[in-house]
DODREN-385918 format. One record per residue: x, y, z of N, C-alpha, C, O, CB in turn. Coordinates in Angstrom, 1 decimal. Atoms other than C-alpha are relative to their C-alpha. Glycine has a CB too. Layout:
% DODREN-385918
pt neast X; nnorth Y; nup Z; caeast X; canorth Y; caup Z; ceast X; cnorth Y; cup Z; oeast X; onorth Y; oup Z; cbeast X; cbnorth Y; cbup Z
...
% end
This chain:
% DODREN-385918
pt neast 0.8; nnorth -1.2; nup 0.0; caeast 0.0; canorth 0.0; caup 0.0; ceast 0.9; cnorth 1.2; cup 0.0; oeast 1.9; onorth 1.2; oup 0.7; cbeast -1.0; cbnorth 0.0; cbup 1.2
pt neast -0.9; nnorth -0.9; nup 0.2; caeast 1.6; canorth 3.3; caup -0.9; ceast -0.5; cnorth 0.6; cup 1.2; oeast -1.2; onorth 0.2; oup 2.1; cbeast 0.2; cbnorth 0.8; cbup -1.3
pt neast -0.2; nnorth -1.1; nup -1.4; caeast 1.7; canorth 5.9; caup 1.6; ceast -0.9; cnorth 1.2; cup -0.2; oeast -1.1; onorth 2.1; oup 0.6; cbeast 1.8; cbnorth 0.8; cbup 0.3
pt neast 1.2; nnorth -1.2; nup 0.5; caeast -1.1; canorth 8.4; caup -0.5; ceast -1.1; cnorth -0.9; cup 0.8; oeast -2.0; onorth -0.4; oup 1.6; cbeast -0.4; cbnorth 0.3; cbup -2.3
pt neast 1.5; nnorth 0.5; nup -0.3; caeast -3.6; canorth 5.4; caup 0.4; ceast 0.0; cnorth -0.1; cup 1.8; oeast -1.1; onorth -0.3; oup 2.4; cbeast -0.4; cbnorth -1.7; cbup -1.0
pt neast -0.1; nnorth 0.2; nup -1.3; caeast -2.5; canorth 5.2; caup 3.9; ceast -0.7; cnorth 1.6; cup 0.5; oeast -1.5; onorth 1.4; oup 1.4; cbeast 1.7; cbnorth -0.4; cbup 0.5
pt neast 0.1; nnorth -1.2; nup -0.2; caeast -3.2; canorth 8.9; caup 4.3; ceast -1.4; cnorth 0.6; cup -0.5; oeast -1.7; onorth 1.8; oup -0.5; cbeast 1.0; cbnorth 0.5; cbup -0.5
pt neast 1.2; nnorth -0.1; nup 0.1; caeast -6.3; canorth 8.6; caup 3.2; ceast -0.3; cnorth 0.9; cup -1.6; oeast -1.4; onorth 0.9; oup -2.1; cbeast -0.5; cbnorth 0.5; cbup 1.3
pt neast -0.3; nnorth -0.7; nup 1.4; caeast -5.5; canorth 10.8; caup -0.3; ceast 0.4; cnorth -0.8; cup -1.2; oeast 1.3; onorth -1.7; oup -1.2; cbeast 1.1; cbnorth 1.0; cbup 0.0
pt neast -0.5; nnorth 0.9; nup 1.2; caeast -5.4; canorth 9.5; caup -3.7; ceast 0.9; cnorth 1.3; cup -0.5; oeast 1.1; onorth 2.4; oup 0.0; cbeast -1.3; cbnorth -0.6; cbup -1.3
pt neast -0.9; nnorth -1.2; nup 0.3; caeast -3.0; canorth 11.3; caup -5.9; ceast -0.7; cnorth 1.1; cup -1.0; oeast 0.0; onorth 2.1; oup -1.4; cbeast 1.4; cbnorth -0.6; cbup -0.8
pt neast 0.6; nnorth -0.8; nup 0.5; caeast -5.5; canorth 13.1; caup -7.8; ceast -0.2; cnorth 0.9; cup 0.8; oeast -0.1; onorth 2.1; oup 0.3; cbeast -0.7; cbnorth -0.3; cbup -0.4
pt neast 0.7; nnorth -1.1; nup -0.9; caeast -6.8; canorth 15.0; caup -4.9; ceast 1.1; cnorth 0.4; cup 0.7; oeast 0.9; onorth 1.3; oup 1.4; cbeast -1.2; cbnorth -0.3; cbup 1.1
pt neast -1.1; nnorth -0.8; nup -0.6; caeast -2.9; canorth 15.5; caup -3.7; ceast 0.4; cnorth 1.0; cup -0.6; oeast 1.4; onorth 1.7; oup -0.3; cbeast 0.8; cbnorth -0.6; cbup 0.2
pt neast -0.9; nnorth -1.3; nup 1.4; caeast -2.4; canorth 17.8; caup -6.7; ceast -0.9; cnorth 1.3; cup -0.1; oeast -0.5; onorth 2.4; oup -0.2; cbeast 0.0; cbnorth -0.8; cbup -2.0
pt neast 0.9; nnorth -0.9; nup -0.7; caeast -5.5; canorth 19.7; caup -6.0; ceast 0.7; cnorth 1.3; cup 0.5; oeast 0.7; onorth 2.3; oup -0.2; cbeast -0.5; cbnorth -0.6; cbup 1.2
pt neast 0.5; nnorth -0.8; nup -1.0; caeast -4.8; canorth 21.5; caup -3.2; ceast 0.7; cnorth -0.3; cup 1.6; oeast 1.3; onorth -1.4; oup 1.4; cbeast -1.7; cbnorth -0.2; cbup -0.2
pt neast -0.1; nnorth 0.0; nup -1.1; caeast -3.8; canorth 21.4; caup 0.6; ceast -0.8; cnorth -0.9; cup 0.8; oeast -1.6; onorth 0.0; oup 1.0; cbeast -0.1; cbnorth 1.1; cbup 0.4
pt neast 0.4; nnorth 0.9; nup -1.0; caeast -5.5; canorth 18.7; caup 2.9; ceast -1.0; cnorth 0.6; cup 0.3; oeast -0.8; onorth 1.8; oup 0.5; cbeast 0.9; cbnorth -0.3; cbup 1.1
pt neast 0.3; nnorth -0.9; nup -0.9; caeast -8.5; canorth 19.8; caup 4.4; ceast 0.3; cnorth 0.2; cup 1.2; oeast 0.9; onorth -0.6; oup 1.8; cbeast -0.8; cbnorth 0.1; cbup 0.0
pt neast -0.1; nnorth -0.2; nup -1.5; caeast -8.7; canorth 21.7; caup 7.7; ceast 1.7; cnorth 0.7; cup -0.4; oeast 2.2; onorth 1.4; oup 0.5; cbeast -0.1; cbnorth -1.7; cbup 1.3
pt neast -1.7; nnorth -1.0; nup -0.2; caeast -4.7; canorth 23.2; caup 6.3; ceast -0.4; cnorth 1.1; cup -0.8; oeast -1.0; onorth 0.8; oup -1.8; cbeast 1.9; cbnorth -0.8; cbup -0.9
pt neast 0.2; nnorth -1.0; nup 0.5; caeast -5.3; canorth 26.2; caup 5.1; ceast 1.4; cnorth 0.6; cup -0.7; oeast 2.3; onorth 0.7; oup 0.1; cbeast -0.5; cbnorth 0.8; cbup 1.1
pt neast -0.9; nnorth -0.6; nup 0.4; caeast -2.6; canorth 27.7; caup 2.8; ceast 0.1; cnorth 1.4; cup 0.2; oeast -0.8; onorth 2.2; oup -0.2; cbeast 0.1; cbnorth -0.3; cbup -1.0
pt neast -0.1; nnorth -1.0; nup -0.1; caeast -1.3; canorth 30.6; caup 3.8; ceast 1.1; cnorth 1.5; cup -0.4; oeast 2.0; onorth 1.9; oup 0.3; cbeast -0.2; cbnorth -0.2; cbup 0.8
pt neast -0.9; nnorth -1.1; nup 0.4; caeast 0.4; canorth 33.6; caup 2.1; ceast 0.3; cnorth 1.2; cup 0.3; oeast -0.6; onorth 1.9; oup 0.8; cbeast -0.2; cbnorth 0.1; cbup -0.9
pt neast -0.9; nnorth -0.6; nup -0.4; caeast 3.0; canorth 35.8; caup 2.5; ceast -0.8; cnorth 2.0; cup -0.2; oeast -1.0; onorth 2.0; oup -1.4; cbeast 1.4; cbnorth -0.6; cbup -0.8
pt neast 0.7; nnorth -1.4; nup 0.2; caeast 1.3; canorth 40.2; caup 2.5; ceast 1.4; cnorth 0.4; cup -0.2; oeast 2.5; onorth 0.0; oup 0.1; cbeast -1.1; cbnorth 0.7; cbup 1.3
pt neast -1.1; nnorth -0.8; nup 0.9; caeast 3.4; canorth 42.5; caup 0.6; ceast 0.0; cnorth 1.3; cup 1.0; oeast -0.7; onorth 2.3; oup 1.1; cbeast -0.5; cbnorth 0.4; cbup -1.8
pt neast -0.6; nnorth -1.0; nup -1.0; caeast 5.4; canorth 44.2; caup 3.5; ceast 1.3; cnorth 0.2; cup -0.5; oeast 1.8; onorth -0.8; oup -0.9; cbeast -0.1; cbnorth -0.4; cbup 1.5
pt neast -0.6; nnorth -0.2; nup 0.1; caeast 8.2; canorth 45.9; caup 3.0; ceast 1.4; cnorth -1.1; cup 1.1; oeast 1.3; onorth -1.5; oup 2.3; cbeast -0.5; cbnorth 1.2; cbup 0.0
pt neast -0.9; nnorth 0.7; nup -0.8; caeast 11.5; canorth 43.8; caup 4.0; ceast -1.0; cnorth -1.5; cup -0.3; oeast -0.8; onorth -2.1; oup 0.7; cbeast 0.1; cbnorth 0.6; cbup 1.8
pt neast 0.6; nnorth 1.3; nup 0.0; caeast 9.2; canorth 40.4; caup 3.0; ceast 0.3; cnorth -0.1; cup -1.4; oeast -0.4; onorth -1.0; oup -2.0; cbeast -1.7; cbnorth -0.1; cbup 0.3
pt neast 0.0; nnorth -0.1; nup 1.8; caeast 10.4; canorth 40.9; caup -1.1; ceast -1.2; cnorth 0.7; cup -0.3; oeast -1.4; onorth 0.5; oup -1.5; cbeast -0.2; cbnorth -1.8; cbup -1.0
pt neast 1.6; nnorth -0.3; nup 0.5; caeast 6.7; canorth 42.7; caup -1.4; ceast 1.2; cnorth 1.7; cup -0.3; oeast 2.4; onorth 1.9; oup -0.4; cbeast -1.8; cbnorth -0.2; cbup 1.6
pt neast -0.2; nnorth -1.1; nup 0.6; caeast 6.7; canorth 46.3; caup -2.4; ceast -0.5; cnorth 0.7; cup 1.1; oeast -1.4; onorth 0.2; oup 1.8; cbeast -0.5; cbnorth 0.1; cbup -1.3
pt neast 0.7; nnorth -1.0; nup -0.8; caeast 6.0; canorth 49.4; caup -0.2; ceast -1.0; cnorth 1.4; cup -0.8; oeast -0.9; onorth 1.5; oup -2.0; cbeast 1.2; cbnorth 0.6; cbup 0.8
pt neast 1.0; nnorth -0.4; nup 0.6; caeast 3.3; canorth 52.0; caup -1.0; ceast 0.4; cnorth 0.9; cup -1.4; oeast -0.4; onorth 1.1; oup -2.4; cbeast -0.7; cbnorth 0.6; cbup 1.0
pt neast -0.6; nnorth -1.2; nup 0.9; caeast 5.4; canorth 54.6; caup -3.0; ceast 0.7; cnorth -0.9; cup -1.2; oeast 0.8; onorth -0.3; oup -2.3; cbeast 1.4; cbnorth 1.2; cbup 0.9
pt neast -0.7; nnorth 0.8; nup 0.7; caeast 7.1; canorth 51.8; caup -4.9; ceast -1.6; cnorth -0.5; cup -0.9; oeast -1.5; onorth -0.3; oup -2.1; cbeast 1.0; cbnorth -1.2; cbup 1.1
pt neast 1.4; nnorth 0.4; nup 0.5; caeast 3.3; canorth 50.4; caup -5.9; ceast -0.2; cnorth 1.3; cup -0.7; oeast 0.1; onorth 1.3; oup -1.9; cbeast -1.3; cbnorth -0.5; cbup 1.2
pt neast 0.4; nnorth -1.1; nup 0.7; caeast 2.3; canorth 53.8; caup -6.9; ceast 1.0; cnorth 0.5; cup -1.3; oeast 0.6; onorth 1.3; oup -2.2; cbeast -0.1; cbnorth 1.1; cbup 1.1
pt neast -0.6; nnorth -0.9; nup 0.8; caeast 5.6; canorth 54.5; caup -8.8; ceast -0.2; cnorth -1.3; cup -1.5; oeast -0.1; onorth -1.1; oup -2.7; cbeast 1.8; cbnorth 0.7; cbup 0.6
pt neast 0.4; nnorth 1.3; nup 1.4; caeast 4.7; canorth 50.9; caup -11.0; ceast -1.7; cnorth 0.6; cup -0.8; oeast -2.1; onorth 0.4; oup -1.9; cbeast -0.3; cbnorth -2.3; cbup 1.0
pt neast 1.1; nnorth -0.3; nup 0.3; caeast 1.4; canorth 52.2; caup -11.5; ceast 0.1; cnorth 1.6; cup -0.8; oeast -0.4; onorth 1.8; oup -1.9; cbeast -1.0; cbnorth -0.2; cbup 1.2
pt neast -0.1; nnorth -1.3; nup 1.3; caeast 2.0; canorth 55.8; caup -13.0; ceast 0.4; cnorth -0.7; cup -0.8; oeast -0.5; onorth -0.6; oup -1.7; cbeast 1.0; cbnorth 1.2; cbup 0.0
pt neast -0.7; nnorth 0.4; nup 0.7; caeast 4.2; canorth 53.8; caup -15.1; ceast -0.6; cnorth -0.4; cup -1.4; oeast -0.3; onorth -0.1; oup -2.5; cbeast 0.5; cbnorth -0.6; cbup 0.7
pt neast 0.8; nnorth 1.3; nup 0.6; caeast 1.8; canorth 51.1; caup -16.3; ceast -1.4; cnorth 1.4; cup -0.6; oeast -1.5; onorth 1.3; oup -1.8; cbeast -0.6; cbnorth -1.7; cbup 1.6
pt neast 0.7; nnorth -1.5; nup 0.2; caeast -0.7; canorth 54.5; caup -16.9; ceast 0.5; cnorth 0.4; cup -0.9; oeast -0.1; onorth 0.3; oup -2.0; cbeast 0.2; cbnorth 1.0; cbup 1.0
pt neast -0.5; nnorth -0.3; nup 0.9; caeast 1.7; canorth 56.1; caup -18.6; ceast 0.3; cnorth -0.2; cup -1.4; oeast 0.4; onorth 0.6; oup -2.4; cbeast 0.4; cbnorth 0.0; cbup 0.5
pt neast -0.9; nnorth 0.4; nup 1.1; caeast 2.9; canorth 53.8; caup -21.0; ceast -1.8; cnorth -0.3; cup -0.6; oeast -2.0; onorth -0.1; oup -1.8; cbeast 1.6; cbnorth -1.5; cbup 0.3
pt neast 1.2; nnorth 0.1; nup 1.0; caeast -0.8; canorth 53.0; caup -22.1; ceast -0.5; cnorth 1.4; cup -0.5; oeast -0.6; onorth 1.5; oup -1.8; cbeast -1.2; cbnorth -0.6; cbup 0.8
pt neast 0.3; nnorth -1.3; nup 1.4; caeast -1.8; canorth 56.6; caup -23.2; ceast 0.3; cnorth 0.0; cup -0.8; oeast -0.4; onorth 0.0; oup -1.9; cbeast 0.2; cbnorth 1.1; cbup -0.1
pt neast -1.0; nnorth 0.1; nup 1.1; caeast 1.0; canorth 56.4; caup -24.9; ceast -0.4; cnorth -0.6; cup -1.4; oeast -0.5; onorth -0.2; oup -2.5; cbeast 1.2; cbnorth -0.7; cbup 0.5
pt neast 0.6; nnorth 0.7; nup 1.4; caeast -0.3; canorth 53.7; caup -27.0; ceast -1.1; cnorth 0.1; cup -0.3; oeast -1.7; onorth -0.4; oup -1.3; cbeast 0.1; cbnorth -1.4; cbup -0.1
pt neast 1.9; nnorth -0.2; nup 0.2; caeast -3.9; canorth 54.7; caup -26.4; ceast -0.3; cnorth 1.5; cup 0.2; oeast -0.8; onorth 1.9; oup 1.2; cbeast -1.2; cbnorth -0.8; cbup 1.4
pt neast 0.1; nnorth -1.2; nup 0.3; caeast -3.9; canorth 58.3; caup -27.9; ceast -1.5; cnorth 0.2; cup 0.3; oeast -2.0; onorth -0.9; oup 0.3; cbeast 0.4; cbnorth 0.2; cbup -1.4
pt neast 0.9; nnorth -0.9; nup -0.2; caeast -7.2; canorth 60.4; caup -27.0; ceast -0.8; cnorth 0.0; cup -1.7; oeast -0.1; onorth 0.2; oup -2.7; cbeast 0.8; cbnorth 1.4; cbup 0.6
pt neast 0.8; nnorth -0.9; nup 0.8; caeast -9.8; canorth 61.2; caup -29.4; ceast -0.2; cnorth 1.1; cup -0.4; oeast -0.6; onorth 1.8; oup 0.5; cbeast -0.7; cbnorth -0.1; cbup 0.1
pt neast 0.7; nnorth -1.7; nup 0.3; caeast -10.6; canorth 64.5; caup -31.3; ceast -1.5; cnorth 0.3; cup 0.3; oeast -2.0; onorth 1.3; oup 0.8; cbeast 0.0; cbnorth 0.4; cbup -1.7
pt neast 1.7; nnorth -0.2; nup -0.3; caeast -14.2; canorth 63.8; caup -31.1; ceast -0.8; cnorth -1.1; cup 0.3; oeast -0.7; onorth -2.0; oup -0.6; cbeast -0.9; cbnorth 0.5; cbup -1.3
pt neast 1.0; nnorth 1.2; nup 0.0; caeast -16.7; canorth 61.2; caup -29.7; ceast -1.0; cnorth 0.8; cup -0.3; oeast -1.2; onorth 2.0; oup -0.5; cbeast -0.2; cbnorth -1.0; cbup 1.4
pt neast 1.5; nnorth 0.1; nup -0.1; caeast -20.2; canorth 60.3; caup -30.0; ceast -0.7; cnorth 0.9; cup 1.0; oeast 0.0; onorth 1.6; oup 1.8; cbeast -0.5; cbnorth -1.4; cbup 0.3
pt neast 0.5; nnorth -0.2; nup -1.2; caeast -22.8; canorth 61.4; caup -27.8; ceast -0.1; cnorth -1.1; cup 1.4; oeast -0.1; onorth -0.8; oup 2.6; cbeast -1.1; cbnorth 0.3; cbup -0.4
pt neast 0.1; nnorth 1.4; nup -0.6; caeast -23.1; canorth 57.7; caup -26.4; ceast 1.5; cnorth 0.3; cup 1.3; oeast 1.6; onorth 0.2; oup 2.5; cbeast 0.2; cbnorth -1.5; cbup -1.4
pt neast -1.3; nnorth -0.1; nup -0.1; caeast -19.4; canorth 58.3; caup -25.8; ceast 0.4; cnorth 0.9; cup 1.1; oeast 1.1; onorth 0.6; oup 2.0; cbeast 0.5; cbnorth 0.5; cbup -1.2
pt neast -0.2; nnorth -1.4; nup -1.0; caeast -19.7; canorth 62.0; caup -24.0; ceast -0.7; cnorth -1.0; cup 1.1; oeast -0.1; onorth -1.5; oup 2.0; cbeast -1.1; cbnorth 1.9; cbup -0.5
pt neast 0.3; nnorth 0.5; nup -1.0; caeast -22.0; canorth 60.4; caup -22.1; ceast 0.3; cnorth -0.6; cup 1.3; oeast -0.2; onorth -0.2; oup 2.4; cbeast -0.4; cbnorth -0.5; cbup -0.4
pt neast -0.4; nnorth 0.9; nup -0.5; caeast -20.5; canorth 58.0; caup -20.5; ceast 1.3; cnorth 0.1; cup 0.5; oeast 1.6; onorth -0.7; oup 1.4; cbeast -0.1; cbnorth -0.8; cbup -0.6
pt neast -0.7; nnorth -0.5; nup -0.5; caeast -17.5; canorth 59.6; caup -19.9; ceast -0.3; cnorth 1.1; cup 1.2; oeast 0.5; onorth 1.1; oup 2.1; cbeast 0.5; cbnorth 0.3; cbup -1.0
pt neast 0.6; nnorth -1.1; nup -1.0; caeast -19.7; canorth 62.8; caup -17.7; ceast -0.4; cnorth -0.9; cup 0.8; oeast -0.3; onorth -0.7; oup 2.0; cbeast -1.1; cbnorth 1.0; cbup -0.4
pt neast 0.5; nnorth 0.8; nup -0.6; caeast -21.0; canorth 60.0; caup -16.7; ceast -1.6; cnorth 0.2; cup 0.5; oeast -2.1; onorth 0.0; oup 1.6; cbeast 1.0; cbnorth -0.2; cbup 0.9
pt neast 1.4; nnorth -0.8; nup -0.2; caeast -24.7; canorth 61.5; caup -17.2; ceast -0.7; cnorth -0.9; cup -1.7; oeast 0.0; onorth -1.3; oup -2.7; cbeast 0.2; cbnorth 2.4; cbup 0.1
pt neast 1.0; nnorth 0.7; nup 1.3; caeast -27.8; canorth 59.9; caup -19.9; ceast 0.6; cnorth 1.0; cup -1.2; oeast 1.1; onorth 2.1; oup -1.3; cbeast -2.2; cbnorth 0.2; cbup 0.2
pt neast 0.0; nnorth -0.8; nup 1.5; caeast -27.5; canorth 60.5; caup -23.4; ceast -0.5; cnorth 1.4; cup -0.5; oeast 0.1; onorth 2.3; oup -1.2; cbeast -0.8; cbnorth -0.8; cbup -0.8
pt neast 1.2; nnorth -0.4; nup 0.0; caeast -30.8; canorth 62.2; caup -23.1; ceast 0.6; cnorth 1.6; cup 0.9; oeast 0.4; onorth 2.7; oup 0.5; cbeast -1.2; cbnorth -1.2; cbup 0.7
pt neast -0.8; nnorth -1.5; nup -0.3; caeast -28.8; canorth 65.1; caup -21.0; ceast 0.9; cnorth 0.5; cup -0.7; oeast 1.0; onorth 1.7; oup -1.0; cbeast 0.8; cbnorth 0.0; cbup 1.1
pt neast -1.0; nnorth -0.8; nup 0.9; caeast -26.1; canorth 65.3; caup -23.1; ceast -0.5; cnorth 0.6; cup -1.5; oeast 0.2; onorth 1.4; oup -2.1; cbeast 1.2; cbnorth -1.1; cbup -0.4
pt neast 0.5; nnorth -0.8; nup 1.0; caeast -28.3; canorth 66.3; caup -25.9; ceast -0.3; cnorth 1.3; cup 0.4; oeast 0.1; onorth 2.3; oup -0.3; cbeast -1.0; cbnorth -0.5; cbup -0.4
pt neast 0.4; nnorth -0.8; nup -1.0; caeast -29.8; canorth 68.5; caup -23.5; ceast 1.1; cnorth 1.4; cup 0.0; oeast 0.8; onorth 2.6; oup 0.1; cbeast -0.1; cbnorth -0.9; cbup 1.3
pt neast -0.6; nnorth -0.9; nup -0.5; caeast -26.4; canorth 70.2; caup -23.0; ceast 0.3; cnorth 0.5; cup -1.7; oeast 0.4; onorth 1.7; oup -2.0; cbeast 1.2; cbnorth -0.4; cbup 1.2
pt neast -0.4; nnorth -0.6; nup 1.6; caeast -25.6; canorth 70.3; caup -27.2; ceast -1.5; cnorth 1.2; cup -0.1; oeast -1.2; onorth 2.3; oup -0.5; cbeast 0.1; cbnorth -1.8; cbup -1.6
pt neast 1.1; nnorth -0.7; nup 0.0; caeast -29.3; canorth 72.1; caup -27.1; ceast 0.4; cnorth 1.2; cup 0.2; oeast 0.5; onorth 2.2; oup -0.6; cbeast -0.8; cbnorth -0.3; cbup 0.8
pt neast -0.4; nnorth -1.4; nup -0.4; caeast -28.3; canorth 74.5; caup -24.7; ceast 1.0; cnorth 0.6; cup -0.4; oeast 1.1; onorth 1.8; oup -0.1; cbeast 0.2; cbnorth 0.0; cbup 1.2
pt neast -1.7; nnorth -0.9; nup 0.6; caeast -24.7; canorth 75.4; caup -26.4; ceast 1.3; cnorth -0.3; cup 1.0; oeast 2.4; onorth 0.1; oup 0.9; cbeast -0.1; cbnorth 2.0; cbup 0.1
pt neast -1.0; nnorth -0.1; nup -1.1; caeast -23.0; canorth 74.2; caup -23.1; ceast 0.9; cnorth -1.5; cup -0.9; oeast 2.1; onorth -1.1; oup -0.9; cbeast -0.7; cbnorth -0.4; cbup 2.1
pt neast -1.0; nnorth 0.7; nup 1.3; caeast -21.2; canorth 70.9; caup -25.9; ceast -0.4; cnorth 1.0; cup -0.9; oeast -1.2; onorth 2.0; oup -0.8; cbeast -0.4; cbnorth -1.7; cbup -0.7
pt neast 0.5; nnorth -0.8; nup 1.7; caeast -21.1; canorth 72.0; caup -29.6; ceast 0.4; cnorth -1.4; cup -0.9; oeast 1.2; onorth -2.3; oup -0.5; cbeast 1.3; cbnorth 1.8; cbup -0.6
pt neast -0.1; nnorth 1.5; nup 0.6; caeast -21.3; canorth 69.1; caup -32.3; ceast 0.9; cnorth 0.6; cup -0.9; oeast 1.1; onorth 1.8; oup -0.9; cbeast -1.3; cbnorth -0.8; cbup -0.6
pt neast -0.8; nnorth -0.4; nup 1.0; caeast -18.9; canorth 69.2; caup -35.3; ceast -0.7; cnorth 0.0; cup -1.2; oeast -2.0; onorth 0.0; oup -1.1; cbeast 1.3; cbnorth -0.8; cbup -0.1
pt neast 0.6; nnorth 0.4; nup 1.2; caeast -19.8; canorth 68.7; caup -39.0; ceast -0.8; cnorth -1.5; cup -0.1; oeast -1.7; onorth -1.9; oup -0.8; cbeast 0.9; cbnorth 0.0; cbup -0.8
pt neast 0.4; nnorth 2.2; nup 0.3; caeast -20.3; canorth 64.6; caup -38.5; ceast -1.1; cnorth -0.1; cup 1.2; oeast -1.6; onorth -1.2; oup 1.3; cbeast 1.8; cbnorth -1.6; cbup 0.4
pt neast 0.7; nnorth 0.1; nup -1.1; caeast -22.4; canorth 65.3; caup -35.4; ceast 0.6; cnorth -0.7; cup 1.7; oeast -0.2; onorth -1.0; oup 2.6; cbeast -1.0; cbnorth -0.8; cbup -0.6
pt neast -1.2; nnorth 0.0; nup -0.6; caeast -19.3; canorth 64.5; caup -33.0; ceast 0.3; cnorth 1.2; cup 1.1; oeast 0.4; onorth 2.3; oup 0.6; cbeast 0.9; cbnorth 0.1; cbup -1.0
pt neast -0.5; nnorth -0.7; nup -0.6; caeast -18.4; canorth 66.2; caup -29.6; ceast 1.1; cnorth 0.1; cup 0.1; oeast 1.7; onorth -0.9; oup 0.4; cbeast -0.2; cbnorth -0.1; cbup 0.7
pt neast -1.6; nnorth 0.1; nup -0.1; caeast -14.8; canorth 67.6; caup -29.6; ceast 0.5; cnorth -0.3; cup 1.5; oeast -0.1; onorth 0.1; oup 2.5; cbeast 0.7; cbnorth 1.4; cbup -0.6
pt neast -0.5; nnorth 0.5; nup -1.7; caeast -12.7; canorth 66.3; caup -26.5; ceast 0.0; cnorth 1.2; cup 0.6; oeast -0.4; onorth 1.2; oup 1.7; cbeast 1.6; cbnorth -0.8; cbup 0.3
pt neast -0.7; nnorth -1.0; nup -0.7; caeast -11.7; canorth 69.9; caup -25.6; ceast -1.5; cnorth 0.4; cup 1.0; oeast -1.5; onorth 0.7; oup 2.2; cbeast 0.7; cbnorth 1.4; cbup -1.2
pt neast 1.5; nnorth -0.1; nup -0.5; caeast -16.0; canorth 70.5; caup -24.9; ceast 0.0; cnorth -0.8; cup 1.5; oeast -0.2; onorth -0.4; oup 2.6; cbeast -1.2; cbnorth -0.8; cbup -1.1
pt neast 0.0; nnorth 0.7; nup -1.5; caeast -15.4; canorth 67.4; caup -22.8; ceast 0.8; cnorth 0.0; cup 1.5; oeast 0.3; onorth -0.2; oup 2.6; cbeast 0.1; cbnorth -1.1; cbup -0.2
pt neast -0.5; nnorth -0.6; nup -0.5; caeast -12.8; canorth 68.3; caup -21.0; ceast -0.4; cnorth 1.4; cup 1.0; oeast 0.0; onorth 1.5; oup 2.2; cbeast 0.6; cbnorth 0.0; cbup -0.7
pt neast 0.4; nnorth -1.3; nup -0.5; caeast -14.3; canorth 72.0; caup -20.1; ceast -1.3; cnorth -0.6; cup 0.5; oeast -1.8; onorth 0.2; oup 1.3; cbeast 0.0; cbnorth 1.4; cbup -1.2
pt neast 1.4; nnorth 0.7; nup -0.9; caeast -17.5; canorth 70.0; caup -18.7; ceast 0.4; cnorth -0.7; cup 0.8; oeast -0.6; onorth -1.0; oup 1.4; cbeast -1.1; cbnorth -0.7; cbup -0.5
pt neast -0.3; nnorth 1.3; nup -0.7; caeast -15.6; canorth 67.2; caup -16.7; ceast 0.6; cnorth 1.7; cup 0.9; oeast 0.0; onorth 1.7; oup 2.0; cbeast 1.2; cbnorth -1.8; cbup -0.8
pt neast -0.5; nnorth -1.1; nup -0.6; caeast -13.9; canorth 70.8; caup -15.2; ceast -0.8; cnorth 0.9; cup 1.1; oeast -0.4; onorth 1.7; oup 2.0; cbeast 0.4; cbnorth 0.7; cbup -1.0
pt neast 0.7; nnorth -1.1; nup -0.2; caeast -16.7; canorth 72.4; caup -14.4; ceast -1.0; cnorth -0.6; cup 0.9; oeast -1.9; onorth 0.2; oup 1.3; cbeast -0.4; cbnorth 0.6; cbup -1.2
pt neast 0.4; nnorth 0.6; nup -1.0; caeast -18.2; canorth 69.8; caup -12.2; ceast 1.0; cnorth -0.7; cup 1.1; oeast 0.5; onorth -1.3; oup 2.1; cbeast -0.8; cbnorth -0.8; cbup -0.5
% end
């Protein structure tokens, strides 16, 4: 008898996972543990930020769907605000970013 069946585990369920009742338990990202401290997290994350704009240029103009959801307000307002003159649409029917910008500002 091997020593999995004495133990009451076959080897399928040794590959699993931990025994029950053992709980595996892992190591928290403290400084002095190999982990990272907070300024060190924050300076990977500008980073990782950064380097995506980079490849994920900005738009000249969205949709309305688009404004929308960026103000983070209904469609049905943002028409509302092209109505009033507070957006302005282009030729194709298109909000320019700079509109969106000066409204994300202004709340």
């Amino acid at each position: 008898m091997s020593l999995d069946r004495r133990s009451g585990l076959d080897r399928r369920r040794r590959d699993i996972g931990p025994p029950r009742g053992q709980v595996e338990r892992r190591r928290g990202n403290r400084v002095g543990e190999g982990g990272y401290d907070d300024d060190a997290a924050l300076k990977i994350a500008m980073k990782a930020v950064q380097l995506y704009a980079e490849s994920h240029p900005r738009p000249g103009h969205v949709t309305q769907e688009q404004a929308a959801e960026m103000l983070g307000i209904s469609r049905a307002t943002v028409s509302r605000m092209v109505k009033f003159g507070t957006l302005k649409l282009n030729m194709v029917g298109r909000i320019p970013m700079s509109d969106i910008d000066k409204a994300l500002l202004v709340d």
